[in-house]
Steps between C-alpha positions, in 0.01 A plus 500: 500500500288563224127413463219457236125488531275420262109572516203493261463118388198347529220283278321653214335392183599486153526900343553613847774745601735462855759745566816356709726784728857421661645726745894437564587582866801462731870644466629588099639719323368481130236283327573419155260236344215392623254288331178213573549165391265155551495135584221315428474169605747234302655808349847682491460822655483754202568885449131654465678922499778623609570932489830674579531846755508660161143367391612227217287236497507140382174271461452115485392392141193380689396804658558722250234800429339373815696561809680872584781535750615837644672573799510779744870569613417778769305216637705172432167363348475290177156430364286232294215583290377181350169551267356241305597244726473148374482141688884455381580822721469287781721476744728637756653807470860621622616859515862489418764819613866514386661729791856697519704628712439342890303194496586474140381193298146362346185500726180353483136473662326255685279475148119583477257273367336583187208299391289519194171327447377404198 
C-alpha cells in the first residue's frame, strides 16, 4: 500500500505565507508526478501545482507568481509554498502522487485545511 500525508495548513490572514509538505510512504517503486490541488466549498477540485521527478513544474492560472512547488525525491516529499495568500486561497488542500511499478496507480491525501482571513 501506498500512503500520503499532508501537514502545514492552518488559518492566516490576508499577505500571509503557509508552506504545505507531503511525504509518500508504503511499498513503490517509482514516483512520477506529484502535485497539490484544492476544493473549496461548492467547487470542483482544481490543480493548484503539479512537478515531475525531473523538476518541471506546472502552476494554476490563479496561483501563479505566488505559490512554489519543489519536491525532494531522496525523501518522497513534495512541498507548497503559498505567499501572498488571499481569502480565495481558501480551502482544502490535497497532495496528489502518481506511483509505478507495485502499488501502481494515482494517490491522494486525507487533504489539509487551508484557511485565509481577510
Amino acid at each position: 500500500q501506498v500512503q500520503l500525508a499532508e501537514s502545514g495548513g492552518g488559518l492566516v490572514q490576508a499577505g500571509g505565507s503557509l508552506r504545505l509538505s507531503c511525504v509518500v510512504s508504503g511499498s513503490f517503486f517509482w514516483i512520477n508526478a506529484m502535485g497539490w490541488y484544492r476544493q473549496a466549498p461548492g467547487k470542483q477540485r482544481e490543480l493548484v501545482a503539479s512537478i515531475t521527478r525531473s523538476g518541471a513544474t506546472n502552476y494554476g492560472d490563479t496561483v501563479k507568481g505566488r505559490f512554489t512547488i519543489c519536491r525532494d525525491n531522496a525523501k518522497n516529499k513534495v512541498y507548497l509554498q503559498m505567499n501572498s495568500l488571499k481569502t480565495e486561497d481558501t480551502a482544502v488542500y490535497y497532495c496528489h502522487a502518481d506511483i509505478s511499478g507495485t502499488n501502481s496507480g494515482d494517490y491522494w491525501g486525507q487533504g489539509t485545511q487551508v484557511t485565509v482571513s481577510s
